[in-house]
PDB file of N, H, CA, C and O in Angstrom:
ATOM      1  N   UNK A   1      -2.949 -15.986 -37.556  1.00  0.00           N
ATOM      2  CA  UNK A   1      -2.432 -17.269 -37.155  1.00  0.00           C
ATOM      3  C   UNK A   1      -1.858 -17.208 -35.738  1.00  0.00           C
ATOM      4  O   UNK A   1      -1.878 -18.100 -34.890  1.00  0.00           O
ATOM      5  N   UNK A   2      -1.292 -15.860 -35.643  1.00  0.00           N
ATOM      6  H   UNK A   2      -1.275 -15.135 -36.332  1.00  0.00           H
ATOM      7  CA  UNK A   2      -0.909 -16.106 -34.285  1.00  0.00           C
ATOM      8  C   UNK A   2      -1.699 -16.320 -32.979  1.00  0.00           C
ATOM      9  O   UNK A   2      -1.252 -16.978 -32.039  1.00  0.00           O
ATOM     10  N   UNK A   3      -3.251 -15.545 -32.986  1.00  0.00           N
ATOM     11  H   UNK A   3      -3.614 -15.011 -33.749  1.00  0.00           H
ATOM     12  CA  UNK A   3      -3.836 -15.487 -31.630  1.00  0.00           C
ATOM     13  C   UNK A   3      -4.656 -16.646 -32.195  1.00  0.00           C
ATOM     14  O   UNK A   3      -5.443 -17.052 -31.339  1.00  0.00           O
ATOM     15  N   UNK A   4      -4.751 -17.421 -33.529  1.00  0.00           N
ATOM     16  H   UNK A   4      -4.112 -17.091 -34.225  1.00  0.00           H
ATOM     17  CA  UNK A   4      -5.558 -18.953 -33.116  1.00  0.00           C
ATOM     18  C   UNK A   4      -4.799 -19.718 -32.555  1.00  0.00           C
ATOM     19  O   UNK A   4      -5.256 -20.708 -31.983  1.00  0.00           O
ATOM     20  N   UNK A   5      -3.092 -19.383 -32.582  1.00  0.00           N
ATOM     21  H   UNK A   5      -2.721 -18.579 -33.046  1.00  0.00           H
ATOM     22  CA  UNK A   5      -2.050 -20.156 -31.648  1.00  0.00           C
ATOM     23  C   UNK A   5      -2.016 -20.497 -30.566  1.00  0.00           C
ATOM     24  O   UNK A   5      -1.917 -21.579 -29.988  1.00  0.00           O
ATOM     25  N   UNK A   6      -2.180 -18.681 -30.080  1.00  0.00           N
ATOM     26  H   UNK A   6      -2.260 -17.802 -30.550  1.00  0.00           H
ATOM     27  CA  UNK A   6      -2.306 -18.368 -29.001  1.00  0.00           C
ATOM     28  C   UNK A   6      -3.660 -19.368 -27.841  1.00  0.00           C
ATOM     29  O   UNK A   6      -3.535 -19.949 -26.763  1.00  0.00           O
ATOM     30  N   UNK A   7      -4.815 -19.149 -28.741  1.00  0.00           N
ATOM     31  H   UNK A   7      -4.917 -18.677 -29.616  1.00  0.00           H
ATOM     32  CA  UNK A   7      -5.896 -19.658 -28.020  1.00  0.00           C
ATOM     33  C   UNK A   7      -5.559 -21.100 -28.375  1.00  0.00           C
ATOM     34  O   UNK A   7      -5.813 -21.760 -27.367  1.00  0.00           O
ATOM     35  N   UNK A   8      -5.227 -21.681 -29.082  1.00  0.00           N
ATOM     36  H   UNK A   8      -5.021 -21.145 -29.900  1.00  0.00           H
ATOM     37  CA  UNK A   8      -4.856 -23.166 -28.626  1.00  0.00           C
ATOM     38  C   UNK A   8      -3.909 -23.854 -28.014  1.00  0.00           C
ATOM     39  O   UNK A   8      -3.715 -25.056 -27.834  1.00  0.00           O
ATOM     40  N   UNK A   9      -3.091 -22.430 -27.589  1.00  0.00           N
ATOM     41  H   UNK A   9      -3.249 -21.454 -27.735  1.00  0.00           H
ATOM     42  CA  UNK A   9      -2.089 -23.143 -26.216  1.00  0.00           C
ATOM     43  C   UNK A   9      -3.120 -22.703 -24.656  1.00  0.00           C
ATOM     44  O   UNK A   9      -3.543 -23.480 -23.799  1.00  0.00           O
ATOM     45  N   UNK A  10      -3.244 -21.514 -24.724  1.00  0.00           N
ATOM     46  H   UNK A  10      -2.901 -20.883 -25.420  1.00  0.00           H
ATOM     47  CA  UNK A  10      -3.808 -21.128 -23.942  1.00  0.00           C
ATOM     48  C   UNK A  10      -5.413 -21.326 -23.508  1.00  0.00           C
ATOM     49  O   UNK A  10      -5.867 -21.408 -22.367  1.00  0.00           O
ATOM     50  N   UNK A  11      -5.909 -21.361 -24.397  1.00  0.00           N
ATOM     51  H   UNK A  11      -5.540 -21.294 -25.325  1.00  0.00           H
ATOM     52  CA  UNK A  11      -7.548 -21.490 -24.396  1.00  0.00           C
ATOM     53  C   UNK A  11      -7.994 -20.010 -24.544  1.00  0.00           C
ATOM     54  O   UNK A  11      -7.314 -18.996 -24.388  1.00  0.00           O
ATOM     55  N   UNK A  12      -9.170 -20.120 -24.846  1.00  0.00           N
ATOM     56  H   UNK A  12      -9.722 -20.944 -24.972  1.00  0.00           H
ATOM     57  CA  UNK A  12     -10.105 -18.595 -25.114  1.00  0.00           C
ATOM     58  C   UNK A  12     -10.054 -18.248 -24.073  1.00  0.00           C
ATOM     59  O   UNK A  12      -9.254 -17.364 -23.769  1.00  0.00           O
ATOM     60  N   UNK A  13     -10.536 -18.576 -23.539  1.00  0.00           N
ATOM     61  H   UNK A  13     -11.186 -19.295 -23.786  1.00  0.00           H
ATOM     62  CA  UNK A  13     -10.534 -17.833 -21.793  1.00  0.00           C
ATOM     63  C   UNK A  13      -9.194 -17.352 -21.468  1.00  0.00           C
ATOM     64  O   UNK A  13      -9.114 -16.147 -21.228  1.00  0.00           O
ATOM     65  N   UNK A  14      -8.160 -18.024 -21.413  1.00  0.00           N
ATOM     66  H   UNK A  14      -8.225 -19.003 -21.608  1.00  0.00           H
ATOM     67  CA  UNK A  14      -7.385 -17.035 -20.943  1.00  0.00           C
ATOM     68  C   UNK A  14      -6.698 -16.291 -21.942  1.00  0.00           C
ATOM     69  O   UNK A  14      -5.757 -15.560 -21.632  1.00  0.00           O
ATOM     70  N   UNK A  15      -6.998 -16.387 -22.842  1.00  0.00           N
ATOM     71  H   UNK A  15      -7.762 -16.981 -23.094  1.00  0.00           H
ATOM     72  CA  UNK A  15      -6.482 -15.288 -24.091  1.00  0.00           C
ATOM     73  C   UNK A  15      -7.397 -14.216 -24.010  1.00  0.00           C
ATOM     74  O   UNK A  15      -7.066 -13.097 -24.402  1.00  0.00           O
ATOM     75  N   UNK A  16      -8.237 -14.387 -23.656  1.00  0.00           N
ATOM     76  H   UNK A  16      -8.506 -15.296 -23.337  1.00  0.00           H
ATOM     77  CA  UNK A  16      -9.604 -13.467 -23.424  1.00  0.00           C
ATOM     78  C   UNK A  16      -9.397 -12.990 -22.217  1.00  0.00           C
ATOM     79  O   UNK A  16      -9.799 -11.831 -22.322  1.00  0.00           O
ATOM     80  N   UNK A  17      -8.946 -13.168 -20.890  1.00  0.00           N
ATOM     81  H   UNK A  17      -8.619 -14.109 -20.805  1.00  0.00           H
ATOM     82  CA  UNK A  17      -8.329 -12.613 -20.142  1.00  0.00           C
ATOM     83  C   UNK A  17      -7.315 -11.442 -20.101  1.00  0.00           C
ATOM     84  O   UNK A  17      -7.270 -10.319 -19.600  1.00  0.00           O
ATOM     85  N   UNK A  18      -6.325 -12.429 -21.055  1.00  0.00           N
ATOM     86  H   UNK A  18      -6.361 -13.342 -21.462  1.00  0.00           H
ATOM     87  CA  UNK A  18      -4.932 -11.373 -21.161  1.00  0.00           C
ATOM     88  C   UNK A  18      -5.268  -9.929 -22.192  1.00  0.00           C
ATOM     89  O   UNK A  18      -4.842  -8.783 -22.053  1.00  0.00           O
ATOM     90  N   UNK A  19      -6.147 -10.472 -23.194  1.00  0.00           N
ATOM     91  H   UNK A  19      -6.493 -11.403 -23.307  1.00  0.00           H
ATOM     92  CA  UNK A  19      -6.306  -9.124 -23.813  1.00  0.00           C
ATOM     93  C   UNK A  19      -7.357  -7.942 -23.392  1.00  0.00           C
ATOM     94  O   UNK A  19      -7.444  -6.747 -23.675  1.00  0.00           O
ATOM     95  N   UNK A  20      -8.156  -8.898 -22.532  1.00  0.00           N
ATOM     96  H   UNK A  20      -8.084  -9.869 -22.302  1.00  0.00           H
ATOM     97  CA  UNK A  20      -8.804  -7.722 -21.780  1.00  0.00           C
ATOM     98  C   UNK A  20      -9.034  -7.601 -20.774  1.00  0.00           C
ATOM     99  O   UNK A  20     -10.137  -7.275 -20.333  1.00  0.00           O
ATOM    100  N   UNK A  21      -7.834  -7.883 -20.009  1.00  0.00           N
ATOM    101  H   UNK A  21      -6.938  -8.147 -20.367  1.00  0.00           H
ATOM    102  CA  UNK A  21      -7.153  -7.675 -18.470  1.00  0.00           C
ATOM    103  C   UNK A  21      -6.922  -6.323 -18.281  1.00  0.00           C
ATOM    104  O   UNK A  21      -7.572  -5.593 -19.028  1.00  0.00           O
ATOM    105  N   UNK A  22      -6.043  -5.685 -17.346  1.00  0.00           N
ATOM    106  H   UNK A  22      -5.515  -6.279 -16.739  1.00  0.00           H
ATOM    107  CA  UNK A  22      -5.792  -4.827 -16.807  1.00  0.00           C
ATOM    108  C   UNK A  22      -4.957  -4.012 -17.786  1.00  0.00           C
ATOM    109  O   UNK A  22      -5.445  -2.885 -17.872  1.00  0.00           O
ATOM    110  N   UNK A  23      -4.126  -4.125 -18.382  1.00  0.00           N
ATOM    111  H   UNK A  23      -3.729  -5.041 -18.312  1.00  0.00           H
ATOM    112  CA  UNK A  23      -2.851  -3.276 -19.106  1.00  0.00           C
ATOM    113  C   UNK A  23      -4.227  -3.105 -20.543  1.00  0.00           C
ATOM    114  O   UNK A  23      -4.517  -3.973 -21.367  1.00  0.00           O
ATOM    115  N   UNK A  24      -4.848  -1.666 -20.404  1.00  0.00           N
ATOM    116  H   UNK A  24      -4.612  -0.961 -19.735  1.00  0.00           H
ATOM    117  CA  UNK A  24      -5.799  -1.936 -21.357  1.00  0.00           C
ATOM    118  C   UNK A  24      -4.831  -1.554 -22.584  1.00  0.00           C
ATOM    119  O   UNK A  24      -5.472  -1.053 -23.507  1.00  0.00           O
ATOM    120  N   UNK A  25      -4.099  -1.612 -22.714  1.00  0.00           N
ATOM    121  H   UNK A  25      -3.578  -2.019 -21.964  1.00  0.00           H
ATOM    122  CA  UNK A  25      -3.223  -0.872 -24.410  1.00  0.00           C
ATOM    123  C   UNK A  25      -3.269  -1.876 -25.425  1.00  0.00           C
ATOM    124  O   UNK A  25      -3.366  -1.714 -26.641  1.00  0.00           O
ATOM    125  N   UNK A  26      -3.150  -3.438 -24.457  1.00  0.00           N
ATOM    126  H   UNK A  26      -3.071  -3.570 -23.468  1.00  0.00           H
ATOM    127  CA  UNK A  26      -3.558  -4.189 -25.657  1.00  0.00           C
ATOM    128  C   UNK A  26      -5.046  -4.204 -26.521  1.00  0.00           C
ATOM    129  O   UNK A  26      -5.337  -4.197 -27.717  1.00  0.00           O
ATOM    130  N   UNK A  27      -5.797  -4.228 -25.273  1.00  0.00           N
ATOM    131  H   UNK A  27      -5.561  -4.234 -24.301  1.00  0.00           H
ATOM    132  CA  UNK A  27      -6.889  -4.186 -26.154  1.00  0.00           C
ATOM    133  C   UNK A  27      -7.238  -3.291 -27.063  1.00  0.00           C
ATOM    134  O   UNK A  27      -7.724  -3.527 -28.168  1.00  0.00           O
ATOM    135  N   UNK A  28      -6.936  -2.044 -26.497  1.00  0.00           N
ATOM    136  H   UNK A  28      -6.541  -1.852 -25.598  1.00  0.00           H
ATOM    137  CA  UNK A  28      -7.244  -0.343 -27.469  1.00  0.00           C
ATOM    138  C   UNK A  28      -6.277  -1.146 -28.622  1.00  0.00           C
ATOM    139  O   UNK A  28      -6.834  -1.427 -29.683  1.00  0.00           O
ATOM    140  N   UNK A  29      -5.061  -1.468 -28.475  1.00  0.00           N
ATOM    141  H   UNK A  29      -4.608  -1.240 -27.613  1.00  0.00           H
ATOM    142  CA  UNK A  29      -4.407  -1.896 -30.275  1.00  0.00           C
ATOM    143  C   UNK A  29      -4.999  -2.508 -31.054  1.00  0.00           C
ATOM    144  O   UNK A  29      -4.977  -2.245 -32.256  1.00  0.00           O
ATOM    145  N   UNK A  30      -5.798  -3.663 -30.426  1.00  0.00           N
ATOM    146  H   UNK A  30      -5.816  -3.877 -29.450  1.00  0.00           H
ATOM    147  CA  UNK A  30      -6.582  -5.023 -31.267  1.00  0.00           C
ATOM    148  C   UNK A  30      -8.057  -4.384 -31.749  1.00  0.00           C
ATOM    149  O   UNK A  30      -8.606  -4.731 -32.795  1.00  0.00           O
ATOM    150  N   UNK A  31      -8.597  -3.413 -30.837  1.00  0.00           N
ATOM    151  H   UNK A  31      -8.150  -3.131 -29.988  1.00  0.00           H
ATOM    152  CA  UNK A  31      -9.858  -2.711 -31.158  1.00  0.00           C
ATOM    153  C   UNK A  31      -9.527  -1.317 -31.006  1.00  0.00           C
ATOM    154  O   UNK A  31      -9.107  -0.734 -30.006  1.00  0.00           O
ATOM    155  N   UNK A  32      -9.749  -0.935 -32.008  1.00  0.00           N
ATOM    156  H   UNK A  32     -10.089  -1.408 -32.820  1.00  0.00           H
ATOM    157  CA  UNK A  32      -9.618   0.670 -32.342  1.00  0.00           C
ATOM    158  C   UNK A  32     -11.135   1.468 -31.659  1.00  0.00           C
ATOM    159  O   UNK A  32     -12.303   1.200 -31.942  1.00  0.00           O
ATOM    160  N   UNK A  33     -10.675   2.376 -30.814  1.00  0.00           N
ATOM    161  H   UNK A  33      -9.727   2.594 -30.584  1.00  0.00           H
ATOM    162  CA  UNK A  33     -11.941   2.853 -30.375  1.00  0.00           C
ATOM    163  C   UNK A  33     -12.201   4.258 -31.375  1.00  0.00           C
ATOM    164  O   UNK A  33     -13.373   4.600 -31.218  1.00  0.00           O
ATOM    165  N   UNK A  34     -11.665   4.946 -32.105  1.00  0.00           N
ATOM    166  H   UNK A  34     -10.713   4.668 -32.233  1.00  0.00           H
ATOM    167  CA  UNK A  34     -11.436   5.884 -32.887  1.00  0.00           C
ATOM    168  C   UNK A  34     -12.882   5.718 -33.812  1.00  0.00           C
ATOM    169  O   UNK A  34     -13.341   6.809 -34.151  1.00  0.00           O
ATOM    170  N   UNK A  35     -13.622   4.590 -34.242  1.00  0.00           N
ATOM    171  H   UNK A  35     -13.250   3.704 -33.967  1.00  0.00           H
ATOM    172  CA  UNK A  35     -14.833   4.899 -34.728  1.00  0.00           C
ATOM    173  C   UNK A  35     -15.672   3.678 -34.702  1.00  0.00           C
ATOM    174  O   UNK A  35     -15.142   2.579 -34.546  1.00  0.00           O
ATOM    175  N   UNK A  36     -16.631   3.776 -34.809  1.00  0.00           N
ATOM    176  H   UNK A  36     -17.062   4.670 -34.936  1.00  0.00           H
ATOM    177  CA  UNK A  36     -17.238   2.399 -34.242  1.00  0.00           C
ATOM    178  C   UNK A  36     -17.061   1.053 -35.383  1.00  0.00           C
ATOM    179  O   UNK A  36     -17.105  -0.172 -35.268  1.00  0.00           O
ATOM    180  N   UNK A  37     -16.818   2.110 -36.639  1.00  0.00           N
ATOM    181  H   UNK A  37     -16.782   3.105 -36.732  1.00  0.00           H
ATOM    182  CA  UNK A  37     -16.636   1.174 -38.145  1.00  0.00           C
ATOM    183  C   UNK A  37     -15.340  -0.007 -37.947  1.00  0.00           C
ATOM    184  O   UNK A  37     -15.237  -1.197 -38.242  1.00  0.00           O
ATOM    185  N   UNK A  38     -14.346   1.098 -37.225  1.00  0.00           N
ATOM    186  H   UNK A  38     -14.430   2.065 -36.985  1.00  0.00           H
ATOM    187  CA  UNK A  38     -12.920   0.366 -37.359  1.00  0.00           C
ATOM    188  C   UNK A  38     -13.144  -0.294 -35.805  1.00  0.00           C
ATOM    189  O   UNK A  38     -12.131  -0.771 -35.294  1.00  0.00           O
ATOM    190  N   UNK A  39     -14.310  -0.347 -35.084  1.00  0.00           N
ATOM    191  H   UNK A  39     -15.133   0.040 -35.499  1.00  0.00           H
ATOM    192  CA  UNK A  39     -13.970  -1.186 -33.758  1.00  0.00           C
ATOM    193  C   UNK A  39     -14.938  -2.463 -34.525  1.00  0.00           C
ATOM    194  O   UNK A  39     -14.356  -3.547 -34.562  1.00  0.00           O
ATOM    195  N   UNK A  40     -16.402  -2.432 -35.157  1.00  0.00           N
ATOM    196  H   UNK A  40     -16.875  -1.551 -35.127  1.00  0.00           H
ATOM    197  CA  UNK A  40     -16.729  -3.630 -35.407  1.00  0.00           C
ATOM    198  C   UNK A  40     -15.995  -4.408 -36.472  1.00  0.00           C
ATOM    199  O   UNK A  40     -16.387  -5.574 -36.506  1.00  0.00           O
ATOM    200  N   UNK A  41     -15.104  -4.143 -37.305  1.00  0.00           N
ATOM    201  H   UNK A  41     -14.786  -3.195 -37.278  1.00  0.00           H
ATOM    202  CA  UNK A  41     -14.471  -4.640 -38.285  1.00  0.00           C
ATOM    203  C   UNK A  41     -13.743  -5.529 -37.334  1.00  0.00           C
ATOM    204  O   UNK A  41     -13.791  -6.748 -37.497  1.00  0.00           O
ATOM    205  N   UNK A  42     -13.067  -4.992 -36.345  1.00  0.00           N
ATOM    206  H   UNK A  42     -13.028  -4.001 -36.213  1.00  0.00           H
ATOM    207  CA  UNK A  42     -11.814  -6.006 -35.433  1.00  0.00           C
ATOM    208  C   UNK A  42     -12.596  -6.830 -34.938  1.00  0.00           C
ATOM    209  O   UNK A  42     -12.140  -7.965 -35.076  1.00  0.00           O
ATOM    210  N   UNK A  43     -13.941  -6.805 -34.222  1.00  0.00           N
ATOM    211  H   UNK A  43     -14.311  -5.883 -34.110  1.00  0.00           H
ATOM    212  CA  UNK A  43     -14.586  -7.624 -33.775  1.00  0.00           C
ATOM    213  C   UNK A  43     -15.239  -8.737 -35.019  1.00  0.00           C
ATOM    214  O   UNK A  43     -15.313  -9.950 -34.822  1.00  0.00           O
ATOM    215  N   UNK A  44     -15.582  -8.215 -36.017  1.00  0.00           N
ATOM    216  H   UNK A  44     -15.522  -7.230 -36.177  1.00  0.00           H
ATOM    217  CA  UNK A  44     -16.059  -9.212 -37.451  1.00  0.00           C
ATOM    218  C   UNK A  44     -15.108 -10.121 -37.967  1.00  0.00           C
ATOM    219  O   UNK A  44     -15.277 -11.253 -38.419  1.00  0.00           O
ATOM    220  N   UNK A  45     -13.664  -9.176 -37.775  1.00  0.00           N
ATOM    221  H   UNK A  45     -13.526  -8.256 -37.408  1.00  0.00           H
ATOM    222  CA  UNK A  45     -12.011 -10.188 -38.285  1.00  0.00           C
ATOM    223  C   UNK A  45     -11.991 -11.641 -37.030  1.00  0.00           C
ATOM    224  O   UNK A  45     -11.876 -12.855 -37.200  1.00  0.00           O
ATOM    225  N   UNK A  46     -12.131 -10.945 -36.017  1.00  0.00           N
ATOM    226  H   UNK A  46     -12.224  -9.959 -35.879  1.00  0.00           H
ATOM    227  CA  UNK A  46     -11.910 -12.073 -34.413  1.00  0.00           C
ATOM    228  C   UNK A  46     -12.635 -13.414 -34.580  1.00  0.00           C
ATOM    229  O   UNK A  46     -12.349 -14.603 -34.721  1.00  0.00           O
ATOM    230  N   UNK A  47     -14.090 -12.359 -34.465  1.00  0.00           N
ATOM    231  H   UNK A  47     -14.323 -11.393 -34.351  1.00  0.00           H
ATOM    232  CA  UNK A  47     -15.498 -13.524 -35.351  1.00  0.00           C
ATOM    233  C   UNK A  47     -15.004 -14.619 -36.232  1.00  0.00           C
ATOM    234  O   UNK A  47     -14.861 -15.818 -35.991  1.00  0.00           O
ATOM    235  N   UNK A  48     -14.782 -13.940 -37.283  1.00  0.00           N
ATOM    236  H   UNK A  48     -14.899 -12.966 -37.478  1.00  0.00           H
ATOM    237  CA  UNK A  48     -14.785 -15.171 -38.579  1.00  0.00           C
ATOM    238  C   UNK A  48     -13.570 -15.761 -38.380  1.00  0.00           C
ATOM    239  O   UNK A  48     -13.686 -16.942 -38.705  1.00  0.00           O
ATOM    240  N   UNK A  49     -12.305 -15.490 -37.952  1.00  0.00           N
ATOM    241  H   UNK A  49     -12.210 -14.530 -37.687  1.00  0.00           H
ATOM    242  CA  UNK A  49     -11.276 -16.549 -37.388  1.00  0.00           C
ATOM    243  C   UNK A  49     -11.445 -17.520 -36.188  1.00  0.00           C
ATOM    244  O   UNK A  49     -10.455 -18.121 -35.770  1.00  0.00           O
ATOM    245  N   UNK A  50     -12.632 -17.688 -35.634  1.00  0.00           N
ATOM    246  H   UNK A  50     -13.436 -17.199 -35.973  1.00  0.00           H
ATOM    247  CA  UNK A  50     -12.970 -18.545 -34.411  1.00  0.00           C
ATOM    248  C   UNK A  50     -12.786 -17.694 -32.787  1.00  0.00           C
ATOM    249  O   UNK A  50     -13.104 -18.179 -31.701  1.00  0.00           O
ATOM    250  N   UNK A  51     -12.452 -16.931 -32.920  1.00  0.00           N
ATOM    251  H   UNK A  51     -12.193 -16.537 -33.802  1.00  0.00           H
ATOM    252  CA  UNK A  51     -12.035 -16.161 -31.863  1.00  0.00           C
ATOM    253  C   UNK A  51     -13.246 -15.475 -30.711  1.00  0.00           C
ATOM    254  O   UNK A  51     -12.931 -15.232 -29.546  1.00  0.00           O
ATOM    255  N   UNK A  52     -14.572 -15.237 -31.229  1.00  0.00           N
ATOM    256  H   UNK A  52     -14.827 -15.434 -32.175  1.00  0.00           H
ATOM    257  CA  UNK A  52     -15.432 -14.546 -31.079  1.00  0.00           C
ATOM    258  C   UNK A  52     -15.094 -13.916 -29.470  1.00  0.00           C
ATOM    259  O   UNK A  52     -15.022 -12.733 -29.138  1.00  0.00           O
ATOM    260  N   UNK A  53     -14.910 -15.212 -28.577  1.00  0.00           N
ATOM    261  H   UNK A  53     -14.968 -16.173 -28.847  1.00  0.00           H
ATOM    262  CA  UNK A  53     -14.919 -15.065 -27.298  1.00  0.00           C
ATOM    263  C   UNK A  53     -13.843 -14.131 -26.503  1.00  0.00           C
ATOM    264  O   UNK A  53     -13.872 -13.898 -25.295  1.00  0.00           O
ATOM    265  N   UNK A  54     -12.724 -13.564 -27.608  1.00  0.00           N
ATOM    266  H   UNK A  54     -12.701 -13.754 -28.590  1.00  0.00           H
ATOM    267  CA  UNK A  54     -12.210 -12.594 -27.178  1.00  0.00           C
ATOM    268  C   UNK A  54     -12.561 -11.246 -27.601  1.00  0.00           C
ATOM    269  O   UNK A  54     -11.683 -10.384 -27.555  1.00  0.00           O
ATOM    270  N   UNK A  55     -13.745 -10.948 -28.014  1.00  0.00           N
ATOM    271  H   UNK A  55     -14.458 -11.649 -28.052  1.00  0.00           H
ATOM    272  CA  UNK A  55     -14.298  -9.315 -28.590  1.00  0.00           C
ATOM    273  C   UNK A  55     -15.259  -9.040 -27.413  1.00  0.00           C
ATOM    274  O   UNK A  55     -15.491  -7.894 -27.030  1.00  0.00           O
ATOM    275  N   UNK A  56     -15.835 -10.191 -26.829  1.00  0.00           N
ATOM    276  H   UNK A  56     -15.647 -11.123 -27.141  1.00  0.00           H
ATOM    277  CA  UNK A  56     -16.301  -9.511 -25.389  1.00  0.00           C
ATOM    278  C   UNK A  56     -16.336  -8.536 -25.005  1.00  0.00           C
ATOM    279  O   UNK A  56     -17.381  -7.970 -25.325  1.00  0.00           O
ATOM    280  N   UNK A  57     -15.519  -7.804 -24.268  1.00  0.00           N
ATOM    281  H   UNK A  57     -14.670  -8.264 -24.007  1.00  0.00           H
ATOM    282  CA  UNK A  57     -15.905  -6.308 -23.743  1.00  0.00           C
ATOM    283  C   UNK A  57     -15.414  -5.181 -25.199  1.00  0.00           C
ATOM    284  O   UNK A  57     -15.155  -4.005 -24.942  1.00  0.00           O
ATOM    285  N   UNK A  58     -15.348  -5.597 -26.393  1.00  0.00           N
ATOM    286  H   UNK A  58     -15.558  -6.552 -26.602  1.00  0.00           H
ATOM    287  CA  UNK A  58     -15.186  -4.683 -27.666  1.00  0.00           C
ATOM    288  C   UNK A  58     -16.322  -4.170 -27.470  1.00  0.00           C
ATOM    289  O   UNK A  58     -16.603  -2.977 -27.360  1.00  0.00           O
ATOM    290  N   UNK A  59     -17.204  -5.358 -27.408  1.00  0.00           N
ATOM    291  H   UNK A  59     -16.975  -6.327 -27.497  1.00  0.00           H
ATOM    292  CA  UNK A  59     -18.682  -5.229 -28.401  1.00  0.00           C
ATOM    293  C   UNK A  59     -19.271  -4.242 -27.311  1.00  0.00           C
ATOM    294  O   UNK A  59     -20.165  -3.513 -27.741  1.00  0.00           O
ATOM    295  N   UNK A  60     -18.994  -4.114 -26.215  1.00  0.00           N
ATOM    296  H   UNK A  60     -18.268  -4.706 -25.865  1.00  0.00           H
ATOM    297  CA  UNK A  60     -19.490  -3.343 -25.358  1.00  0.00           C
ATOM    298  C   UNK A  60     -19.122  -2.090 -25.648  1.00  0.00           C
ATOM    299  O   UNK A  60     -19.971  -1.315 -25.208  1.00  0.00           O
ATOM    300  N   UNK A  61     -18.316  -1.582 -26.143  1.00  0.00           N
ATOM    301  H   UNK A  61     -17.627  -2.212 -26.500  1.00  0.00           H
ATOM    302  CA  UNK A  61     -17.653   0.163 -26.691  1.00  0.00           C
ATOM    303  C   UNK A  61     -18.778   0.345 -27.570  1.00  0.00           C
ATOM    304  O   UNK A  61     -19.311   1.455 -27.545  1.00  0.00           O
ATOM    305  N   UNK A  62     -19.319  -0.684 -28.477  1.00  0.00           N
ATOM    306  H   UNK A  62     -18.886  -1.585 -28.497  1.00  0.00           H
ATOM    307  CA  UNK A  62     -19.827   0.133 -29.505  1.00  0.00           C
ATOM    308  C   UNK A  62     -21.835  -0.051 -29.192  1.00  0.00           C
ATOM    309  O   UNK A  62     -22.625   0.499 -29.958  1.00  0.00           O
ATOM    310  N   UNK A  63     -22.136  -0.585 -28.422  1.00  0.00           N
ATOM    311  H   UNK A  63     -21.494  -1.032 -27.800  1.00  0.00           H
ATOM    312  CA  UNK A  63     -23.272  -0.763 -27.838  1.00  0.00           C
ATOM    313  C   UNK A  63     -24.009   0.618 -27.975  1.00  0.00           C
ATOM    314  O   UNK A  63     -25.138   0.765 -27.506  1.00  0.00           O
TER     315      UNK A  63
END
């Protein structure tokens, strides 16, 4: 509930910005790079909550 909050104050884009901006720690928290199982799961959770447009550079780790 919180980052569909988030993206409806902010918009996808810039929620999609902030999490995969420069300070990468957020993103490594939201996507686990530790195995590709536990990085597409975060990207499948993002997905099915409307979010898709912030797994962007995830989906690229596991390519």
């Amino acid at each position: 509930m919180l980052f569909q909050d988030l993206a409806e104050q902010l918009g996808i884009r810039a929620l999609s910005n902030k999490v995969n901006g420069e300070d990468t720690a957020v993103r490594d928290a939201l996507f686990p790079k530790d195995c590709a199982k536990n990085t597409r799961f975060a990207i499948n959770f993002f997905t099915a909550i409307g979010l898709g447009g912030v797994t962007e550079a995830a989906r690229k780790l596991i390519v």
